[in-house]
PDB file of N, CA, C and O in Angstrom:
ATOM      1  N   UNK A   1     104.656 113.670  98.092  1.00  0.00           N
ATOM      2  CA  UNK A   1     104.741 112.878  96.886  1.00  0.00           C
ATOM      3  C   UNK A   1     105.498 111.592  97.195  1.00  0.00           C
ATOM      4  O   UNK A   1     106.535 111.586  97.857  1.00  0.00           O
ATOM      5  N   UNK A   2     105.082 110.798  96.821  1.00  0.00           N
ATOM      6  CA  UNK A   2     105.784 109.039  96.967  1.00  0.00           C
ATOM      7  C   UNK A   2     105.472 108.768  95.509  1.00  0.00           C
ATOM      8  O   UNK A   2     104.889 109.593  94.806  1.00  0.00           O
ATOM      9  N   UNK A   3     105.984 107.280  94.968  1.00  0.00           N
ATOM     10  CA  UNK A   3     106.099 106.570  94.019  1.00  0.00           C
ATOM     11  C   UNK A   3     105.866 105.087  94.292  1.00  0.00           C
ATOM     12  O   UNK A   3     106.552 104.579  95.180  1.00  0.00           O
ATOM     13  N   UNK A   4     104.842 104.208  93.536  1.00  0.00           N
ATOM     14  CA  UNK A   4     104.444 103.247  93.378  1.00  0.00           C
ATOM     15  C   UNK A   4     105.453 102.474  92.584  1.00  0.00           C
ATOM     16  O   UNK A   4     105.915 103.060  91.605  1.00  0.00           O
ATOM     17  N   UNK A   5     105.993 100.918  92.906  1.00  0.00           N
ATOM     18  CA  UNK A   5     106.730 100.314  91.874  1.00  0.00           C
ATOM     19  C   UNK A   5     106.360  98.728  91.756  1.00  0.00           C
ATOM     20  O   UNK A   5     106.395  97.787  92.549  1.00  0.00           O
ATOM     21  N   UNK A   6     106.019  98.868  90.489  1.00  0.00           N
ATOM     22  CA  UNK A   6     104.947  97.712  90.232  1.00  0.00           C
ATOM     23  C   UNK A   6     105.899  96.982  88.803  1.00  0.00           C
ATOM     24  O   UNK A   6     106.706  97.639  88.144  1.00  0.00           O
ATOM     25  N   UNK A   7     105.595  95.630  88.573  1.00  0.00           N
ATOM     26  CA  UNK A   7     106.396  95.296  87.341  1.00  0.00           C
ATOM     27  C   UNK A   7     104.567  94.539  86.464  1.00  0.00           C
ATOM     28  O   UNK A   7     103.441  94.262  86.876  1.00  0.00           O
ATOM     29  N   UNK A   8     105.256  94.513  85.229  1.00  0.00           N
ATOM     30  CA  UNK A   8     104.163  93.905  84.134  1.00  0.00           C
ATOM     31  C   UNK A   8     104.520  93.614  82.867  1.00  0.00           C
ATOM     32  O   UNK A   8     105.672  93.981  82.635  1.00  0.00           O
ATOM     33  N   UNK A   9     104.014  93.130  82.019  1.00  0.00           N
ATOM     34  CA  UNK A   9     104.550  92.642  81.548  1.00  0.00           C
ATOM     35  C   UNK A   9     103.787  93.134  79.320  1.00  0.00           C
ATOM     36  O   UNK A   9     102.584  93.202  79.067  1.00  0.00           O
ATOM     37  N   UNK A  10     104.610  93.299  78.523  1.00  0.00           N
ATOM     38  CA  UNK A  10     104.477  93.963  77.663  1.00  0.00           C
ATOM     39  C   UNK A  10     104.018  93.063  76.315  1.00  0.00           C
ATOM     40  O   UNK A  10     103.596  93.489  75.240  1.00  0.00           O
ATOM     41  N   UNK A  11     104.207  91.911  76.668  1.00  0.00           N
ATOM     42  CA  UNK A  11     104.345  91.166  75.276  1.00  0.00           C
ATOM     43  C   UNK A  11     102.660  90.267  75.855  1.00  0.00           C
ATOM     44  O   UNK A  11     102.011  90.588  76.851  1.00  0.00           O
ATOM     45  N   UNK A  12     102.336  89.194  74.927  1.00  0.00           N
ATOM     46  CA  UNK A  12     101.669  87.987  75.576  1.00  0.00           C
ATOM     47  C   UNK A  12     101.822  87.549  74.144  1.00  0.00           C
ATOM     48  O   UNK A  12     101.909  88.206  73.107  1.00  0.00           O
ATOM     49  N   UNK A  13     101.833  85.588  74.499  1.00  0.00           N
ATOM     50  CA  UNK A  13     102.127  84.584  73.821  1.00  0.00           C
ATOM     51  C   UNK A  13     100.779  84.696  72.417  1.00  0.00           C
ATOM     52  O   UNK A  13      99.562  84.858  72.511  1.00  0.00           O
ATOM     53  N   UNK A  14     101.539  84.551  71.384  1.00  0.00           N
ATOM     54  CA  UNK A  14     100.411  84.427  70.544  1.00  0.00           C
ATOM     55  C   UNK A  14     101.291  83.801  69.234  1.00  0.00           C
ATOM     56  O   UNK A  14     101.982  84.481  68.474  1.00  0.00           O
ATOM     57  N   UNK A  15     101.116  82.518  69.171  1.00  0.00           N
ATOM     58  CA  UNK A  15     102.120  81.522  68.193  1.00  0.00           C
ATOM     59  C   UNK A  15     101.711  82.036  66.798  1.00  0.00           C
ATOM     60  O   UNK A  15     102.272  81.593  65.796  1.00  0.00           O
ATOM     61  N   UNK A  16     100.752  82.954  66.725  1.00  0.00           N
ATOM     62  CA  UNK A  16     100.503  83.265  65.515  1.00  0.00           C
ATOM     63  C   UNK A  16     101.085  84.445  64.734  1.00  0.00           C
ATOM     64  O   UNK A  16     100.878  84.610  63.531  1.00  0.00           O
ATOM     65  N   UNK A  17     101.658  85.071  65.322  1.00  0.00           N
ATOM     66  CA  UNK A  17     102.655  86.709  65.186  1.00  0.00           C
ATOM     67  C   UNK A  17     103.730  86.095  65.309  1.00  0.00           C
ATOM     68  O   UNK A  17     103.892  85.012  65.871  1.00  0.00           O
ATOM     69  N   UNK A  18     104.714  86.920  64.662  1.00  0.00           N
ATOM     70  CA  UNK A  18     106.004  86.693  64.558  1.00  0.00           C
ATOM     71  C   UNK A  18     106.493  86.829  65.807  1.00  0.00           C
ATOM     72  O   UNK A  18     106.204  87.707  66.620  1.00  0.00           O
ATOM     73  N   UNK A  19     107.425  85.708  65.962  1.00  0.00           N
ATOM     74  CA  UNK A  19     108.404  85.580  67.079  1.00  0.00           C
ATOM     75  C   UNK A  19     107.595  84.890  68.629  1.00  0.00           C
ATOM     76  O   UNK A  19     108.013  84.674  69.767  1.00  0.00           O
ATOM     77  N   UNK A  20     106.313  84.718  67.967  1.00  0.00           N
ATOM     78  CA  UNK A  20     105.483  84.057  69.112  1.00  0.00           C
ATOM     79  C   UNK A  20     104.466  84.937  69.959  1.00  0.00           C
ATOM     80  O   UNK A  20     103.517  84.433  70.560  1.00  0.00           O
ATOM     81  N   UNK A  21     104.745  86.287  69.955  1.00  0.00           N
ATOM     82  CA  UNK A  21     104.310  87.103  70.760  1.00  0.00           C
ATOM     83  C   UNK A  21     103.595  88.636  69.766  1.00  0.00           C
ATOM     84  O   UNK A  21     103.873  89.100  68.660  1.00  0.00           O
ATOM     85  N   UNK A  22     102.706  88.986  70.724  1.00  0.00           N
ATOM     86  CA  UNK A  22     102.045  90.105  70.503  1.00  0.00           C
ATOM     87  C   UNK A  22     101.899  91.321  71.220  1.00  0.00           C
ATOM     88  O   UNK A  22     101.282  91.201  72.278  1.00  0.00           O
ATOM     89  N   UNK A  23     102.292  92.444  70.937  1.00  0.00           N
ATOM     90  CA  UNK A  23     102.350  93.500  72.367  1.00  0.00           C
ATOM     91  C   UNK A  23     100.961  93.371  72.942  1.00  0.00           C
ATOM     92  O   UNK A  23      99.925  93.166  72.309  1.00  0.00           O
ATOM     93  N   UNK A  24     101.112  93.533  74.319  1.00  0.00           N
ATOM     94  CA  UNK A  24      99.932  93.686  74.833  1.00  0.00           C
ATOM     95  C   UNK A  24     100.642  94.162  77.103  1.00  0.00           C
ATOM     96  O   UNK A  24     101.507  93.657  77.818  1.00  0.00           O
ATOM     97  N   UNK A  25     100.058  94.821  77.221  1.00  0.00           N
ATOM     98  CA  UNK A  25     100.499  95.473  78.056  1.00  0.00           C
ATOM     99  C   UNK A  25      99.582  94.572  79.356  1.00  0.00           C
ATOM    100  O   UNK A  25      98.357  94.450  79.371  1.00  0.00           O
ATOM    101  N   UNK A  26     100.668  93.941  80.517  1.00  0.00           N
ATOM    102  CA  UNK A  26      99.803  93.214  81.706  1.00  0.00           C
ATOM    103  C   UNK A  26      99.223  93.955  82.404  1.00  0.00           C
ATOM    104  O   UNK A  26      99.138  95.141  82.086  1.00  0.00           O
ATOM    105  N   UNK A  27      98.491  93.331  83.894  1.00  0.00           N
ATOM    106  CA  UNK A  27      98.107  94.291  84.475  1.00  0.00           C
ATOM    107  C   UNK A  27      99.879  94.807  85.537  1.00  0.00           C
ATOM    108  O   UNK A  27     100.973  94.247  85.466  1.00  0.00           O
ATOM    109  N   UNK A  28      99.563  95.752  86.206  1.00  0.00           N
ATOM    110  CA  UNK A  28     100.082  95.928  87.134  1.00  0.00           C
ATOM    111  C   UNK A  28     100.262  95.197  88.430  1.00  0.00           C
ATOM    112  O   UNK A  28      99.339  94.949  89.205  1.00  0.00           O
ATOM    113  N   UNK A  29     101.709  94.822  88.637  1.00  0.00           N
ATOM    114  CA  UNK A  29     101.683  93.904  89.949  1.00  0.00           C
ATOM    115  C   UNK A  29     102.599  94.878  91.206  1.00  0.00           C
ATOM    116  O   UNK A  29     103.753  95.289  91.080  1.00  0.00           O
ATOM    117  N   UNK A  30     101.923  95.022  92.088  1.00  0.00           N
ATOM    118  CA  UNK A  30     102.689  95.973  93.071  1.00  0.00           C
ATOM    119  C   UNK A  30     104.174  95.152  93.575  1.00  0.00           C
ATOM    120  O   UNK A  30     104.128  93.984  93.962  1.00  0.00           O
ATOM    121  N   UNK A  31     105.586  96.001  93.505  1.00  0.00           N
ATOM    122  CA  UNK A  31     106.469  95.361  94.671  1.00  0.00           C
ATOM    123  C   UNK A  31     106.235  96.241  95.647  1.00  0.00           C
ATOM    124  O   UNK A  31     106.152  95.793  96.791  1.00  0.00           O
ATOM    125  N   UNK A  32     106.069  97.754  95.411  1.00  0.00           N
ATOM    126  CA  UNK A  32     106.164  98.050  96.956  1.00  0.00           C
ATOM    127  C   UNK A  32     105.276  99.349  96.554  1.00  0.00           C
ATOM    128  O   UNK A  32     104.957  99.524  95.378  1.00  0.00           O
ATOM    129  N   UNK A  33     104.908 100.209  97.529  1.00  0.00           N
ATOM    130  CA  UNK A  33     103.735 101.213  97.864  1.00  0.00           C
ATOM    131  C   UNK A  33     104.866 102.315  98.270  1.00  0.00           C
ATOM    132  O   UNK A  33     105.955 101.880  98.643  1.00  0.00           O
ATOM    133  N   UNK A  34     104.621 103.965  98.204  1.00  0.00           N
ATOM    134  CA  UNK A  34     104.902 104.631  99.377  1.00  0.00           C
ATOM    135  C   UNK A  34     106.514 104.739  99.656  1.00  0.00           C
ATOM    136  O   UNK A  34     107.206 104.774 100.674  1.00  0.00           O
ATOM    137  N   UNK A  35     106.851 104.788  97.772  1.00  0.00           N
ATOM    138  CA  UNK A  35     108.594 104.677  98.141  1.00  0.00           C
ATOM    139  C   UNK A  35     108.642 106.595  97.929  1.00  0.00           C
ATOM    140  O   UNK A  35     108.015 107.390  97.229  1.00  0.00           O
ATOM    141  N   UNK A  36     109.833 106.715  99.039  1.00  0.00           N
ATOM    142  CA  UNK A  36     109.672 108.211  99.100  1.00  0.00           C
ATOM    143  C   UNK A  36     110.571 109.376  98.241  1.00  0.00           C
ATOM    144  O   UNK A  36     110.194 110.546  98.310  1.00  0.00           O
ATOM    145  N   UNK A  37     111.646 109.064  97.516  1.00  0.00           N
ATOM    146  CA  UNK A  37     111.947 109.488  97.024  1.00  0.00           C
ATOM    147  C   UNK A  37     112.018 108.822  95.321  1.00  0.00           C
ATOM    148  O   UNK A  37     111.376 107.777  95.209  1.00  0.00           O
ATOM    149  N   UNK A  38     112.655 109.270  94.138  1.00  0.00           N
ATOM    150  CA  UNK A  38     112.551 108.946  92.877  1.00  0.00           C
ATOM    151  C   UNK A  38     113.973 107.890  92.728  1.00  0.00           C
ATOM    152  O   UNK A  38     113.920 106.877  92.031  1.00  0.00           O
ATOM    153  N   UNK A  39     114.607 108.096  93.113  1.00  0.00           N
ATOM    154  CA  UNK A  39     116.040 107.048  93.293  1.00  0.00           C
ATOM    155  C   UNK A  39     115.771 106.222  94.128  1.00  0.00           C
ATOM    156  O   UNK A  39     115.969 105.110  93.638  1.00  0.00           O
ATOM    157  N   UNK A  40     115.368 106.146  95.294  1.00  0.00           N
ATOM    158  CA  UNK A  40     114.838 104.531  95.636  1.00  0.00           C
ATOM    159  C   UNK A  40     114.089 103.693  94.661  1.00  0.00           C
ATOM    160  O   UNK A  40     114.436 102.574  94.283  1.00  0.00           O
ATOM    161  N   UNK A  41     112.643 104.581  94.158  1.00  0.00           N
ATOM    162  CA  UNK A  41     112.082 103.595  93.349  1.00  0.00           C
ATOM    163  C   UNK A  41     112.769 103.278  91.816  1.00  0.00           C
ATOM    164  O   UNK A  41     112.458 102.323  91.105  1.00  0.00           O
ATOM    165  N   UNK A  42     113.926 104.472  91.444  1.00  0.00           N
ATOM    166  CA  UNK A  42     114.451 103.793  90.197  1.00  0.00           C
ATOM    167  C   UNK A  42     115.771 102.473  91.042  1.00  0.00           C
ATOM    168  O   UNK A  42     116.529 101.812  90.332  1.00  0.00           O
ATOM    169  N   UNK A  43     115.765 102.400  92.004  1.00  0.00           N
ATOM    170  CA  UNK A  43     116.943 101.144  92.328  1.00  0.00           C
ATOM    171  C   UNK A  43     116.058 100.338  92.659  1.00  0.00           C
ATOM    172  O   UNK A  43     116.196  99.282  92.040  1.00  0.00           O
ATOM    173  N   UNK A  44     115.234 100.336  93.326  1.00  0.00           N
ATOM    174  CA  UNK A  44     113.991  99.249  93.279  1.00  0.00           C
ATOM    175  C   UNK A  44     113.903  98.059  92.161  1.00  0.00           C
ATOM    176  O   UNK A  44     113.950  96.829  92.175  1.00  0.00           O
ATOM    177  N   UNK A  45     113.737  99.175  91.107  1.00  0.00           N
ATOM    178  CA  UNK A  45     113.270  98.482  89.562  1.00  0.00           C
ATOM    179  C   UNK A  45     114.525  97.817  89.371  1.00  0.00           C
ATOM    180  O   UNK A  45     114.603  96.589  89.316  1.00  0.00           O
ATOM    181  N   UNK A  46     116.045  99.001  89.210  1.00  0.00           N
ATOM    182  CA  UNK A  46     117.366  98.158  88.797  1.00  0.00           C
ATOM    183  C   UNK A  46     117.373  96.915  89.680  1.00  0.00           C
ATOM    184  O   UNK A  46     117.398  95.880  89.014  1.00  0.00           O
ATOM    185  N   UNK A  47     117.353  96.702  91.288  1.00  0.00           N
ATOM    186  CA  UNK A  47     117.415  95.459  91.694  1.00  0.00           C
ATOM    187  C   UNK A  47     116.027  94.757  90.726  1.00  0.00           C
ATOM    188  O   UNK A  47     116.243  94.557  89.531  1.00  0.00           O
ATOM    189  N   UNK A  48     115.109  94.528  91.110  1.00  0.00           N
ATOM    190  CA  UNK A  48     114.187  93.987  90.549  1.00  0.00           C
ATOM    191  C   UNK A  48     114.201  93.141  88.742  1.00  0.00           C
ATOM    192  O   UNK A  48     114.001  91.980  88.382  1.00  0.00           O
ATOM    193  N   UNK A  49     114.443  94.057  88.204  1.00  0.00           N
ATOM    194  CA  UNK A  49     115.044  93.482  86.934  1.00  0.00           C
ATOM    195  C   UNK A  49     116.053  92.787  87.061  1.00  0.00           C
ATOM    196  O   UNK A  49     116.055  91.629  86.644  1.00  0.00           O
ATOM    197  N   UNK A  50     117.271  93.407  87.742  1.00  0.00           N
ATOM    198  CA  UNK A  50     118.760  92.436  87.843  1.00  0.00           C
ATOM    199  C   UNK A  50     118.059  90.997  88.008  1.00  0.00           C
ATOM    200  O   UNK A  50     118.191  90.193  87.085  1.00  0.00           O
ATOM    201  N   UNK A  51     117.326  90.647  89.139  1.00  0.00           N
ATOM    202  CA  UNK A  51     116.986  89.801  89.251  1.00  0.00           C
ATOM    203  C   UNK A  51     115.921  88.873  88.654  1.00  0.00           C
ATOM    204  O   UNK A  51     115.597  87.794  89.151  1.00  0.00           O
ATOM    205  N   UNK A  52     115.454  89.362  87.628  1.00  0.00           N
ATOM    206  CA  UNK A  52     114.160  88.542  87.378  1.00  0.00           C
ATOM    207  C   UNK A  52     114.091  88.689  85.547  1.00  0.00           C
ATOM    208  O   UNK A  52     113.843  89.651  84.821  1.00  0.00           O
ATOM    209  N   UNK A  53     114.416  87.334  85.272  1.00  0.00           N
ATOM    210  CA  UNK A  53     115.007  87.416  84.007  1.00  0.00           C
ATOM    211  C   UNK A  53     113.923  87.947  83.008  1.00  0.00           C
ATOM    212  O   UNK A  53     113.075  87.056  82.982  1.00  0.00           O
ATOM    213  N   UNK A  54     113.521  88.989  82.150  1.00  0.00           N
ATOM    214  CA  UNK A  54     112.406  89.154  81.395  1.00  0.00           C
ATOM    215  C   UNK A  54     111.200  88.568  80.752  1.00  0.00           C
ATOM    216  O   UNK A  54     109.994  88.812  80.730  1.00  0.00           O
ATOM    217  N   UNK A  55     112.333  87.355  80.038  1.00  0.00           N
ATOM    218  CA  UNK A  55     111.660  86.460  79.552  1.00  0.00           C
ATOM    219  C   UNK A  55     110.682  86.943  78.140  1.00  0.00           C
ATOM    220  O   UNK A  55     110.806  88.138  77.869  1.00  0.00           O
ATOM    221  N   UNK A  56     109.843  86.236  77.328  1.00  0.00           N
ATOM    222  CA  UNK A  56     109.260  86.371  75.911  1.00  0.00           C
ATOM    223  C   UNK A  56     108.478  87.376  76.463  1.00  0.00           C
ATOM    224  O   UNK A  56     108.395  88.454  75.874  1.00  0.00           O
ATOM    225  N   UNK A  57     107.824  87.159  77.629  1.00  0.00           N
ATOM    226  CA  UNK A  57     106.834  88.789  78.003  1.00  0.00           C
ATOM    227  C   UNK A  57     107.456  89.866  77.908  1.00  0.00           C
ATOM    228  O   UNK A  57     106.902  90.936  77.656  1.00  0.00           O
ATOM    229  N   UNK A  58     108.471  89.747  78.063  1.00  0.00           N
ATOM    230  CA  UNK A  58     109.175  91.634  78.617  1.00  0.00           C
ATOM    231  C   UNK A  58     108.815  91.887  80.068  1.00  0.00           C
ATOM    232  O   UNK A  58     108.832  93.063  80.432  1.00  0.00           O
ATOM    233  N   UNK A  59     108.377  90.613  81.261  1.00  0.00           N
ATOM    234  CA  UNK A  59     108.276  91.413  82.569  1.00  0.00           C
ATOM    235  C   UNK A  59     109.055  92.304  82.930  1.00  0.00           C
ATOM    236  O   UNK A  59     110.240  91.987  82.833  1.00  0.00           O
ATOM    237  N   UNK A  60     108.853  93.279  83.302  1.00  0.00           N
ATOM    238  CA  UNK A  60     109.786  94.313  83.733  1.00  0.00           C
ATOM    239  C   UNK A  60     109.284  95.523  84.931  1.00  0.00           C
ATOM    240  O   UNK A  60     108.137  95.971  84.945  1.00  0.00           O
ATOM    241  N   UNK A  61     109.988  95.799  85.570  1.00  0.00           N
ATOM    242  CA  UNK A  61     109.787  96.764  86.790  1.00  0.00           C
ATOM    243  C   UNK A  61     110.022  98.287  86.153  1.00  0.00           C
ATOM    244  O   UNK A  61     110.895  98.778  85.438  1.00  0.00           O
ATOM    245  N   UNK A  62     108.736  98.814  86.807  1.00  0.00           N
ATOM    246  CA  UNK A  62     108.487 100.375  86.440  1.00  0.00           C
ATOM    247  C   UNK A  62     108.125 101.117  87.804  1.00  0.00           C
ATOM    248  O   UNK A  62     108.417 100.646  88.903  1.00  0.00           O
ATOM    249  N   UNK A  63     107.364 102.501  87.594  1.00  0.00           N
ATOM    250  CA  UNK A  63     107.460 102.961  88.619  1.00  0.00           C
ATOM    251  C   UNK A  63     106.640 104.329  87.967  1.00  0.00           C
ATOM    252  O   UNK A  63     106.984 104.917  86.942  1.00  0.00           O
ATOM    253  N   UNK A  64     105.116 104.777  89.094  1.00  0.00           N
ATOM    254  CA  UNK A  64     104.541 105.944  88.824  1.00  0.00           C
ATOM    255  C   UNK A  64     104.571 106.353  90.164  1.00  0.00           C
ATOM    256  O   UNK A  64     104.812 105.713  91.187  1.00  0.00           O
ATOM    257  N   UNK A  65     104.191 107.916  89.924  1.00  0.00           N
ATOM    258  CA  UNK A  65     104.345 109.041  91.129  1.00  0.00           C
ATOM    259  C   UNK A  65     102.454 108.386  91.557  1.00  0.00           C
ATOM    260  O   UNK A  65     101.646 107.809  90.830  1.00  0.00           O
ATOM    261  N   UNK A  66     102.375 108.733  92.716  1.00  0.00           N
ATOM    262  CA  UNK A  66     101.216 108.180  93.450  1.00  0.00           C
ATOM    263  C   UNK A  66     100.899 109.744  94.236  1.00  0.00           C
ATOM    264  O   UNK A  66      99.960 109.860  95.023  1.00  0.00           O
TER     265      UNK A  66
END
């Protein structure tokens, strides 16, 4: 068993809904393949988010079992 950790993004721009935005779920963007345990890929995501400000989308780093 490994874990995939990919970030995407939850919202998209739509000036016509409140607050500018509309849920809508991105595609999937890979950071990494083939992480081997479940605590690497949840520190993966914590670095990953630390670093990458959300923004009106909600980009954000997740993580499925592969």
């Amino acid at each position: 068993m490994s874990y995939k950790v990919f970030h995407r993004t939850f919202w998209k721009r739509n000036p016509s809904w409140p607050g500018g935005r509309e849920p809508a779920f991105g595609r999937k963007i890979t950071i990494r393949k083939n992480v081997p345990t479940i605590d690497q890929a949840r520190d993966i995501c914590r670095v990953w988010n630390a670093n990458h400000p959300e923004g009106l989308t909600a980009d954000r780093a997740e993580f499925t079992e592969t």
